[in-house]
Structure formats: C-alpha cells, structure tokens
C-alpha positions in Angstrom: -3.3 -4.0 130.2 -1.4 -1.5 127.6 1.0 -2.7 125.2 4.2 -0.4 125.7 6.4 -0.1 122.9 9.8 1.3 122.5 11.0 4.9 121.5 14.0 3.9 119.3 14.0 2.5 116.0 16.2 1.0 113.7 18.0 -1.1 115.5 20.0 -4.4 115.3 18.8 -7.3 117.5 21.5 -9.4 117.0 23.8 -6.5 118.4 22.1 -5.1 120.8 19.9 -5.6 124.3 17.1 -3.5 125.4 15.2 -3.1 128.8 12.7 -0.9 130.3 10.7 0.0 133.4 7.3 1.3 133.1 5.3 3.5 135.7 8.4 3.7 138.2 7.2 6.0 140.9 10.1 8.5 140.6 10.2 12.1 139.5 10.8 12.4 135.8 12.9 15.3 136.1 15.8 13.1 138.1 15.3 10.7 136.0 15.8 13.0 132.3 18.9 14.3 133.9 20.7 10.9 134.9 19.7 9.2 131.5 21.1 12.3 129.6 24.5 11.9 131.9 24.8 8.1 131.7 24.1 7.8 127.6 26.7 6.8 126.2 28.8 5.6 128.3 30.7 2.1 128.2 28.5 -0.2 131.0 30.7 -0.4 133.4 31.3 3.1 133.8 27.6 3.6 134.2 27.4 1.4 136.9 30.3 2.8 138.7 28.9 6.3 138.2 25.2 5.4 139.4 26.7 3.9 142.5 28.7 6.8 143.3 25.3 8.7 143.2 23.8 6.4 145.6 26.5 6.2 147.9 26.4 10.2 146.9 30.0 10.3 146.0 29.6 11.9 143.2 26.7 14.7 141.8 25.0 14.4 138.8 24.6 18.0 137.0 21.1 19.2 136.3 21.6 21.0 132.9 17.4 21.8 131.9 15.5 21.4 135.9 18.2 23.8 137.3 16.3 26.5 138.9 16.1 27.4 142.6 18.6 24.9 142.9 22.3 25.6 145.1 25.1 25.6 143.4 28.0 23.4 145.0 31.5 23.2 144.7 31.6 19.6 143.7 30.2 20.3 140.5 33.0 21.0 137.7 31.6 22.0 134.7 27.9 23.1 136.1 26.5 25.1 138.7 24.1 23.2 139.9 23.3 19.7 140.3 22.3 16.8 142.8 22.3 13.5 144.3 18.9 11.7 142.9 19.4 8.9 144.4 15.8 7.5 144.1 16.0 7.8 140.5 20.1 6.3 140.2 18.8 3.2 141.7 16.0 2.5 139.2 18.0 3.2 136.5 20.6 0.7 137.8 18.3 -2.0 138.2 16.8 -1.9 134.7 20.9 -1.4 133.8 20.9 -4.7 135.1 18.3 -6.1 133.7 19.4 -4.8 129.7 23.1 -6.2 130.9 21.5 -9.6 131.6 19.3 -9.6 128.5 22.3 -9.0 126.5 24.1 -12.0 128.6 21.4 -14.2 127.4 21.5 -13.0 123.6 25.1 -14.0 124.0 27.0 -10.4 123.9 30.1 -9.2 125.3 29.3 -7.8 128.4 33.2 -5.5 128.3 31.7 -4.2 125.1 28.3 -2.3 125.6 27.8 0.7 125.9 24.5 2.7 126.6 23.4 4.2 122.9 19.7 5.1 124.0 18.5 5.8 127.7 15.5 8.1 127.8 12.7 8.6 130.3 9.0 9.3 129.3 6.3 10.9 131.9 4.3 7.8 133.1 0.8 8.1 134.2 -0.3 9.8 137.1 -1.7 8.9 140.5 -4.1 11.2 142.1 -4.4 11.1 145.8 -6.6 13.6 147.8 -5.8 14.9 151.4 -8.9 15.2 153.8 -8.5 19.2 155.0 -11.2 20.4 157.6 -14.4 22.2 157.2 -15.2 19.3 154.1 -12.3 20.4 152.0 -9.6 18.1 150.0 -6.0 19.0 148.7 -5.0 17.1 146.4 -1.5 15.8 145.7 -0.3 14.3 142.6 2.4 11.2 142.5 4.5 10.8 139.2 5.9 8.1 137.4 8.0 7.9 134.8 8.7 5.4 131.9 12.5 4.2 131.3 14.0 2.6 128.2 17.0 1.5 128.3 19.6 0.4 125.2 22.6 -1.4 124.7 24.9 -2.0 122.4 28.2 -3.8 121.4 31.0 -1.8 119.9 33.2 -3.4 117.5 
C-alpha cells in the first residue's frame, strides 16, 4: 500500500485542516479546472458554487483544456467552459471531509477558506476491448489525486 503525502508545505496545523482523495476515477482535466476556480474562496461560497455546478446552474470556465470546446453565452469572462459535474461532486465530498476535520481540530468553520486545492494525475487502469478477428482495443481509465486545504483567516 503507498504512503501518499501531501503537495504543500509549510503549513500551520493548529490553523489549518487538510483532506484528500486519492485514485478518484474522474478526469484530471475537470478536476485542474474546478480546483483552480474554487481556491481561494471562503467555504461557503465553494460549496454553494460546486452545487450550482451539479445542479448545472452555473459553468465553470476551462481556462488551459479549452479546445474544441463551444463557447456559451453563460460564460462571462471566458469563452468556453462546462458543467463537470462528476468532478464538482468529488471535490465537494473531500470539501466536506477537510470542513469536518477542521470541526474536529476545533476551527471556525465561518472562517476558512480554501488556500491550496490541486489535483495530481493518479494511476492508470488499463482495460482491453475484445475486437474480432483476435484483436483488442484498449481503453485507458484515469484517476486523479485531490488535496485539499483549509485555512482560518484572522
């Protein structure tokens, strides 16, 4: 069984509350591009934003995995973005799980806010699909790796 560690360093354990998720099976991509929108941002407003994205309410904008993608009118300040809801919901559950760690150390939950939310390409899955005439295709499942960090604001 591997050891994970964490990406960040440096920081205060009496002020803040960490979490992660390892080998989620979501896309990486959707996952850079929610991380990048929801750090930092005060909790709450990162939960009300992820579940506008799953109730797809609201878009997320894809500012590096952009291509061949429509553009929409929702978007404001972007061209193009999307509803990765998959990803939004991971990300909210290890949300939840950093909000109740910090609960436990003690912190004030109206006070956090996400300083360090990154995504890391998890291992791979290879899967093989029979074809005729004794070939295989093969298709590839990602994961991804999600750390998550809070902190309380003075």
């Amino acid at each position: 069984m591997p050891s994970y560690g964490y990406s960040i360093i440096g920081i205060d354990p009496d002020r803040t509350a960490i979490a992660s998720g390892r080998n989620i099976r979501v896309s990486p991509k959707q996952c850079r591009e929610v991380c990048n929108e929801i750090r930092g941002m005060m909790l709450d407003k990162a939960i009300e934003l992820l579940e506008a994205v799953i109730e797809e309410r609201t878009w997320i904008p894809y500012k590096r995995h952009y291509k061949k993608r429509g553009h929409h009118p929702g978007m404001k300040k972007w061209m193009a973005g999307g509803h990765p809801v998959k990803a939004s919901s991971h990300i909210m559950k290890i949300l939840k799980n950093a909000e109740a760690n910090a609960d436990n150390k003690g912190l004030d939950i109206d006070r956090l806010r996400v300083i360090h939310a990154v995504t890391h390409r998890g291992r791979i899955y290879k899967k093989f699909i029979e074809r005729a005439f004794g070939r295989s295709s093969a298709y590839f499942e990602q994961t991804s790796h999600i750390e998550i960090v809070l902190e309380e604001v003075a």
